[in-house]
Structure formats: structure tokens, C-alpha cells
MILUMMAR-687412 format. One record per residue (C-alpha): residue number from 1; x, y, z. Coordinates in nm, 4 decimals. Layout:
<sites>
+------+----------+----------+----------+
: resi :       px :       py :       pz :
+------+----------+----------+----------+
:  NUM :        X :        Y :        Z :
...
+------+----------+----------+----------+
</sites>
This chain:
<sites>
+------+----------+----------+----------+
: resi :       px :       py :       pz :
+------+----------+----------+----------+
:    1 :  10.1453 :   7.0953 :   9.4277 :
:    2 :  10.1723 :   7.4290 :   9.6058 :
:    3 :  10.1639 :   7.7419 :   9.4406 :
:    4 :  10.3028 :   8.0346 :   9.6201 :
:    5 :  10.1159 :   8.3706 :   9.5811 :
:    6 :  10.3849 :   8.6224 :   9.6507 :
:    7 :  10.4652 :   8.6703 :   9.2133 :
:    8 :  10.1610 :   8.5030 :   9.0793 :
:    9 :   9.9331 :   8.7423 :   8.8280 :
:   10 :   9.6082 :   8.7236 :   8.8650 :
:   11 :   9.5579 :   8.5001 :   8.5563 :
:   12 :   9.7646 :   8.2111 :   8.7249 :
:   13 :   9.5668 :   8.2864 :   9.0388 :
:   14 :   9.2136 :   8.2349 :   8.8668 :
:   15 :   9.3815 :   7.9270 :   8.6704 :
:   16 :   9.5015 :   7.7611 :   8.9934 :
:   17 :   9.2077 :   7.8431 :   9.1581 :
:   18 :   9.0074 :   7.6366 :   8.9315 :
:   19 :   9.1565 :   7.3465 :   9.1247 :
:   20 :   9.2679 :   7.4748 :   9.4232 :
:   21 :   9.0615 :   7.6137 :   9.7277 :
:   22 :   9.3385 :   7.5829 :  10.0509 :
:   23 :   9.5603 :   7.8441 :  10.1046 :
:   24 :   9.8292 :   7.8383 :  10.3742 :
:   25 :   9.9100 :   8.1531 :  10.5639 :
:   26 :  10.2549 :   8.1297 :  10.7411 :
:   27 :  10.2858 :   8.3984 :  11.0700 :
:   28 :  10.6136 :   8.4393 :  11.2620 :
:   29 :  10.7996 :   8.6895 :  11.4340 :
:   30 :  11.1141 :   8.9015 :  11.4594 :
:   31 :  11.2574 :   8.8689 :  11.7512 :
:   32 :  11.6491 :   8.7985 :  11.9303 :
:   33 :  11.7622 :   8.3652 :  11.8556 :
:   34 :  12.0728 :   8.4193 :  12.0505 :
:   35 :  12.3995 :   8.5495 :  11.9148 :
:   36 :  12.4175 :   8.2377 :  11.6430 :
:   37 :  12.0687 :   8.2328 :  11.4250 :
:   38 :  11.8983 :   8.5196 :  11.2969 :
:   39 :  11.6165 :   8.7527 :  11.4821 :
:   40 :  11.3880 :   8.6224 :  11.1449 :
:   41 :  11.4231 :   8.2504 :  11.2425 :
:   42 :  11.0531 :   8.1611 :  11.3564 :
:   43 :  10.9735 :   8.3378 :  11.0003 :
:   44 :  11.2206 :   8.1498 :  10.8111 :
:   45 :  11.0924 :   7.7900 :  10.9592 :
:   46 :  10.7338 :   7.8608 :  10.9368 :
:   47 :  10.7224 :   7.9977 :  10.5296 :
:   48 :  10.9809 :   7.6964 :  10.4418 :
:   49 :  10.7360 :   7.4355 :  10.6575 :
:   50 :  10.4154 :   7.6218 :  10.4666 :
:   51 :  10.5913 :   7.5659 :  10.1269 :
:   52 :  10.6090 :   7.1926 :  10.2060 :
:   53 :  10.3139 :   7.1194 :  10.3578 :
:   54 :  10.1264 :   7.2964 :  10.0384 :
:   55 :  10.3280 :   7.0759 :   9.8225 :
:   56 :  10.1407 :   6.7378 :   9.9959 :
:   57 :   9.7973 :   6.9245 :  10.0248 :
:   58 :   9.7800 :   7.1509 :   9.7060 :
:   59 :   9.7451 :   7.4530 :   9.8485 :
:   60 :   9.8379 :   7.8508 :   9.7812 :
:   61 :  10.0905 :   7.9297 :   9.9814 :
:   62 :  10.0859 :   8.3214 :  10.1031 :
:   63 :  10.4115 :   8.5098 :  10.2214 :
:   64 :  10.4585 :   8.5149 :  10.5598 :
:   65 :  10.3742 :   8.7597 :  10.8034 :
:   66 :  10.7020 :   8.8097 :  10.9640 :
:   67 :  10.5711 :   9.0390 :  11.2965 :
:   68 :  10.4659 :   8.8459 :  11.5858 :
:   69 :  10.3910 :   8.8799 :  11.9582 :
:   70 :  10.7452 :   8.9341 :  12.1007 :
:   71 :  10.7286 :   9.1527 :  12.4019 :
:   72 :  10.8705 :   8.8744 :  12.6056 :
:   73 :  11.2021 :   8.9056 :  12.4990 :
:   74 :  11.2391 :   9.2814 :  12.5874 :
:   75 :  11.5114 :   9.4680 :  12.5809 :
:   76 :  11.6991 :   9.2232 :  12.3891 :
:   77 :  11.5723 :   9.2500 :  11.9971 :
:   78 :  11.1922 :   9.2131 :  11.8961 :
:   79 :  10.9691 :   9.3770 :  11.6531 :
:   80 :  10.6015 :   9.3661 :  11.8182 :
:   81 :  10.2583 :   9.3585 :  11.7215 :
:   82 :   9.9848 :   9.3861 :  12.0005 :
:   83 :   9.7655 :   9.0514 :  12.0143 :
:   84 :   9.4523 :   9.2539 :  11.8870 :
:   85 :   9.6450 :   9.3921 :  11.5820 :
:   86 :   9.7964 :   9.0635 :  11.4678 :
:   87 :   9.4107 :   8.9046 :  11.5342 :
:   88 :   9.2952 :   9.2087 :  11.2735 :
:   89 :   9.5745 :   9.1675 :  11.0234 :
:   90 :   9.5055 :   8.7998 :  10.9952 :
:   91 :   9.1366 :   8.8102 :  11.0109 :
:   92 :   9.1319 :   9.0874 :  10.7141 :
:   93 :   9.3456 :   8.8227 :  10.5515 :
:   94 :   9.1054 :   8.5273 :  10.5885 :
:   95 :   8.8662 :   8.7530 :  10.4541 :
:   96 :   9.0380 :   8.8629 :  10.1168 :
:   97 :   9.0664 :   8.4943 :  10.0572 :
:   98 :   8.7150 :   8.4037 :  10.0906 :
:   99 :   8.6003 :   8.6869 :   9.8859 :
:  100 :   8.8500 :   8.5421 :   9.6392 :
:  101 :   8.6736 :   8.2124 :   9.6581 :
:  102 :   8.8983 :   8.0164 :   9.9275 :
:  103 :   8.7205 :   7.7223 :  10.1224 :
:  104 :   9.0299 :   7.5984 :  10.3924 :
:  105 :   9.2441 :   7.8406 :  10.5401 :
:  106 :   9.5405 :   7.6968 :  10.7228 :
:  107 :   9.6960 :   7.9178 :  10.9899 :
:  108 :  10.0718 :   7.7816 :  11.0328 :
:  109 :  10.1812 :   7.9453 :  11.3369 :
:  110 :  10.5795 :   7.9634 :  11.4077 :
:  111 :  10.5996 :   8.1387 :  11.7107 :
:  112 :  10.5086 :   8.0476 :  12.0333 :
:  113 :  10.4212 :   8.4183 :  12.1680 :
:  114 :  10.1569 :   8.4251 :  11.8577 :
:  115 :   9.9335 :   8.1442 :  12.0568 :
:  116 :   9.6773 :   8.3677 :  12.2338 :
:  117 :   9.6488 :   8.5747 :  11.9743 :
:  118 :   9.5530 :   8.3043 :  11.6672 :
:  119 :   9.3093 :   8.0991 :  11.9684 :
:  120 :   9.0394 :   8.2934 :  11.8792 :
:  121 :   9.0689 :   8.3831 :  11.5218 :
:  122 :   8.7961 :   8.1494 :  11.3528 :
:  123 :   8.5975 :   8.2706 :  11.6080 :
:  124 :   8.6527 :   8.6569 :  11.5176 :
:  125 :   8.5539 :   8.5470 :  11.1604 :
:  126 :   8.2322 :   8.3772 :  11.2317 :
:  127 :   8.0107 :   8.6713 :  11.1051 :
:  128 :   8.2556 :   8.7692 :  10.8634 :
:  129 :   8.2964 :   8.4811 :  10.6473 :
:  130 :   8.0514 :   8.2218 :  10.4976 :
:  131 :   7.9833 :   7.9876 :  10.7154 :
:  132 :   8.1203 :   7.7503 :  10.4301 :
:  133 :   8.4675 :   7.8454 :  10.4533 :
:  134 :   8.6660 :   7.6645 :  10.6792 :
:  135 :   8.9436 :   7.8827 :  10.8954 :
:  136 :   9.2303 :   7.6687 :  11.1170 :
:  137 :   9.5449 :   7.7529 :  11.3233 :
:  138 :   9.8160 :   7.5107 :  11.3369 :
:  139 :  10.1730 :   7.5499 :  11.5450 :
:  140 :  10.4005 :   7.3521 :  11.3377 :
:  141 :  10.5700 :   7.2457 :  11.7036 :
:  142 :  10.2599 :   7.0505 :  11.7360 :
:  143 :  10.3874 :   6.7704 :  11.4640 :
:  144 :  10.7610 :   6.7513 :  11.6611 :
:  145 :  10.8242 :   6.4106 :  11.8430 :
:  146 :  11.1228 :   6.6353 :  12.0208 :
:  147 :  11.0840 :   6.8479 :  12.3396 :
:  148 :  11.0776 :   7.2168 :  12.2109 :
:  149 :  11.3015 :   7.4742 :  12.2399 :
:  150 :  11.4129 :   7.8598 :  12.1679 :
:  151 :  11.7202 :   7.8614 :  11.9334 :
:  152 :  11.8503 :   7.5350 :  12.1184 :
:  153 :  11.8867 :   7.1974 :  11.9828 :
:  154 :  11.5914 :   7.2178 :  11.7811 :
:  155 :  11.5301 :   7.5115 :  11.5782 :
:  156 :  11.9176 :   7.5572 :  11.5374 :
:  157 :  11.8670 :   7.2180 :  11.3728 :
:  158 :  11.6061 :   7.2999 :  11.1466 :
:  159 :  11.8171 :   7.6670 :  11.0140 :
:  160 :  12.0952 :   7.4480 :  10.9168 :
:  161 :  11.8531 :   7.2015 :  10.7304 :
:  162 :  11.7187 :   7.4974 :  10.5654 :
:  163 :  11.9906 :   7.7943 :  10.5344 :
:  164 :  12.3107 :   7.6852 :  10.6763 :
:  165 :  12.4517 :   8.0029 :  10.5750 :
:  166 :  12.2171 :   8.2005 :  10.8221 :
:  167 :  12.3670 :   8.0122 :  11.1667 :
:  168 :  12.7117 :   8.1075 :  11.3261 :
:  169 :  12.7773 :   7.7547 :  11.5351 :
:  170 :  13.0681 :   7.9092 :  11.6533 :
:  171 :  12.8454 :   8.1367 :  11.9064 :
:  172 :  12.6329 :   7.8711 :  12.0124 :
:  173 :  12.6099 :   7.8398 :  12.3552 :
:  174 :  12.3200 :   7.6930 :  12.5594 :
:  175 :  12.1314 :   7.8961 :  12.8340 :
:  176 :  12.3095 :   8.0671 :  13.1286 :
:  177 :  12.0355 :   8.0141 :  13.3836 :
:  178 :  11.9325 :   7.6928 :  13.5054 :
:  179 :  11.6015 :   7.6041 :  13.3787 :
:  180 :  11.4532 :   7.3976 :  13.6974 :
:  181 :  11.0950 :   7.4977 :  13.7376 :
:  182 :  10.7749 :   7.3438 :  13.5579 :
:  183 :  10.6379 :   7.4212 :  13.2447 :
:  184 :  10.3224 :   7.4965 :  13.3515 :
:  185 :  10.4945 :   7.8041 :  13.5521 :
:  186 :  10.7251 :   7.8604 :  13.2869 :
:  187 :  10.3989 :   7.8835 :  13.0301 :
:  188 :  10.2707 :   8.1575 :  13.2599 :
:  189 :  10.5557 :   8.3523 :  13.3371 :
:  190 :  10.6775 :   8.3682 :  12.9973 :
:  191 :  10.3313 :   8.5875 :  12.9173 :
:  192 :  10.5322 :   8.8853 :  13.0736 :
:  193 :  10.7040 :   9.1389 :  12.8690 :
:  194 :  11.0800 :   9.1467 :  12.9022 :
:  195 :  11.0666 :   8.7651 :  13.0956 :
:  196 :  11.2291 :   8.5597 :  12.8589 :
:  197 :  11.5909 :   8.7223 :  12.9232 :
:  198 :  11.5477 :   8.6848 :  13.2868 :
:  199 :  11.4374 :   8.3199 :  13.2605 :
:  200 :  11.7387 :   8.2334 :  13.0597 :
:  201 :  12.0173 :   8.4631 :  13.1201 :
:  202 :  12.1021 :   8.4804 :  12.7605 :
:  203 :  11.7898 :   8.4503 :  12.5682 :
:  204 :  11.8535 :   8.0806 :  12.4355 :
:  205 :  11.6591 :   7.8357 :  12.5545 :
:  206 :  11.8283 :   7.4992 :  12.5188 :
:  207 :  12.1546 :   7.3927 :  12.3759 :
:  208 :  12.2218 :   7.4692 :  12.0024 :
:  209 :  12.5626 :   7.2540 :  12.0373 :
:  210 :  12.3746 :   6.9559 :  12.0119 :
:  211 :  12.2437 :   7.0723 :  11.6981 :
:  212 :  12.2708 :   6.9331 :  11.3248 :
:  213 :  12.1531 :   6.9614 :  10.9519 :
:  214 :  12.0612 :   6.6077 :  10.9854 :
:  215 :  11.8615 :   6.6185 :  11.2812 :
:  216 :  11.6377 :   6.9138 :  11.1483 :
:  217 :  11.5836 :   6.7647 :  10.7909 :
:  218 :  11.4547 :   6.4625 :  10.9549 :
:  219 :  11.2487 :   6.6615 :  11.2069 :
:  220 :  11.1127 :   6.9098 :  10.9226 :
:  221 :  11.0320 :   6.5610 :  10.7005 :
:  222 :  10.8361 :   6.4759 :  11.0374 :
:  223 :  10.6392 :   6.7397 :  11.0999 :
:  224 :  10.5348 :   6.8470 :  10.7051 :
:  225 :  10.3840 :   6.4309 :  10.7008 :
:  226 :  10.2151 :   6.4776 :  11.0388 :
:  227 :  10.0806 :   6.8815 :  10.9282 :
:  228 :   9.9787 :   6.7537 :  10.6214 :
:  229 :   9.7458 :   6.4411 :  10.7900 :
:  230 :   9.6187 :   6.6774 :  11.0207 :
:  231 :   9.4897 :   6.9449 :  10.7045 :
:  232 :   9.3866 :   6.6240 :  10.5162 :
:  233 :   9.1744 :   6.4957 :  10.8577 :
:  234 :   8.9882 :   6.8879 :  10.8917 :
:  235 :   8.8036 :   6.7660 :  10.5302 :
:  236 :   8.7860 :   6.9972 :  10.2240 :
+------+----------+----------+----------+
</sites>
């Protein structure tokens, strides 16, 4: 069962929380998909993956916190938060819930820029927290048996699985710049502010005309099984 916060009163909150003691925080970002999904997509995937995954683990779900760590898609569109300030916000977070008698946190990350910033976060809350609440980051990316992209094949798959109405196929194109060195260079360079657009030519990364409702229902059904072992295997 998963119980989503944003609307409960704080009756149902102390009633569920009788049973439950997880709660799920989903983080994204705001920030340019290409001309065809929206700038909210890494939101949209990580609250809808959240919901899910709380259904199989019984957990609160909390609304997502839709600013990220974007500055590498400057100038095109992004809505920024500095690493330190999204590392406060969620660490004030994990803190409300403990005082409100949560024992698991779950950190579902949907945004690859957020990475050094949630790295460290259980560590920021060591002296904040008791020591018998449990605080974990998870990048939902981690559970996909399907190279990763940026508003190519694979997260153009998973909007149409979850709102079709959101993704303009018709402006789908794939990158404009060849894509030919490693990753490991690409994971660096990518830290820079403004590198993404230069990398790609066009901000996509990937090719969102191989993309289909089908293919991101069954990668979505993927991942929530494989998030939901890994919560289950960090113990109650």
C-alpha cells in the first residue's frame, strides 16, 4: 500500500503511521528534454516510479521536489539549485520525518545532475537524526537493464507509458553531435555548467524515435520490482 502525503490530514497520517514507518521522497529537476517532452520530465518519472515502488513496500510517499542540479544544460532551460542547498532542503526533510516517527527514508533520485549532491546526505544527517533511523538514496536508473539516456529512447519511453499527452513525437529527433568519446570523460565533462548543449548539439541525448509506450511500461514494471528488492534488502 502506499499512501501519498501531499492531501493527507494529520489524523490519516497518525493512523497510517501506526503501520507504516518508510517514507519515499522523490527529487527531480526542471530542466530542457528537447523540443518533444516537457522541461518537468525527470520530476514526472521519479514521483510516478515513487508511487509504485510505495505500493510494493508500504510506504508514505512525499511530493516531489521538482528543483534539481541543472546548470549543465545552460543557456537552454533549467531551474537550479546549488548542490549545498538541495543537500539542506533534503536533509531538513529527513529530519521532519524522524521527528514524526519515520524509521527508512528512501531517497529516489531522478536526475542524474542530483548525484553529488544526495552522495553525502546520510552522512550530513548522522548527528541530526537517531542513529535508529535509517536514511538511503536510490537513482531509479540504477534498476534499468537499458543503456541510459537524456530524452532519447528511454525516458521518451517511459513519458508515453505514463502521460502520453505530455510528448510531441513529431519533434523527436536524436542528437546532432556525434557522441564518440567514453563515458568516463563524458561523466566528467558533463560536471560543467552550460556542457550538455555543447556535447549534444541539441540537448537530446539519444534517439527518442526509437521510443514506445510499450517499451517504457515494461521498463518502469522493471525497475519498481528491482527498487522495491533493493528497499526490502536495506531491512526495516
Amino acid at each position: 500500500m502506499s499512501i501519498p502525503v501531499f492531501g493527507m490530514s494529520e489524523f490519516d497520517f497518525r493512523n497510517a503511521l501506526k503501520k507504516i514507518k518508510k517514507a519515499i521522497i522523490p527529487v527531480g529537476s526542471l530542466e530542457q528534454h528537447g523540443s518533444h517532452l516537457p522541461v518537468s520530465t525527470d520530476s514526472l518519472i521519479a514521483e510516478y516510479i515513487a508511487r509504485l515502488v510505495g505500493e510494493r513496500t508500504g510506504a508514505f510517499v512525499l511530493p516531489v521536489i521538482s528543483y534539481g542540479v541543472s546548470f549543465e544544460h545552460k543557456p537552454m532551460f533549467n531551474i537550479s539549485l546549488r548542490n549545498s542547498t538541495l543537500s539542506t532542503v533534503l536533509c531538513d526533510a529527513c529530519v521532519s520525518l524522524a521527528e514524526n516517527r519515520i524509521k527508512q527514508i528512501v531517497i529516489l533520485n531522478g536526475h542524474y545532475g542530483n548525484m553529488g549532491a544526495l552522495q553525502y546526505i546520510a552522512q550530513e544527517l548522522h548527528r541530526g537524526i537517531s542513529r535508529h533511523v535509517s536514511v538511503h538514496t536510490l537513482h531509479y536508473w540504477h534498476a534499468l537493464d537499458h543503456e541510459f539516456d537524456h530524452a532519447g529512447e528511454v525516458e521518451t519511453s517511459l513519458v508515453l507509458a505514463i502521460a502520453p499527452e505530455l510528448v510531441r513525437m513529431d519533434r523527436a529527433v536524436p542528437n546532432s553531435k556525434r557522441l564518440s568519446k567514453s563515458k568516463a570523460a563524458y561523466s566528467s565533462i558533463t560536471n560543467a555548467p552550460g556542457s550538455f548543449p555543447k556535447i549534444t548539439g541539441n540537448g537530446v541525448w539519444g534517439d527518442p524515435r526509437k521510443a514506445s509506450a510499450e517499451k517504457g511500461k515494461k521498463w518502469i514494471e522493471k525497475m519498481v520490482a528491482g527498487l522495491a528488492k533493493t528497499i526490502a534488502e536495506f531491512g526495516s
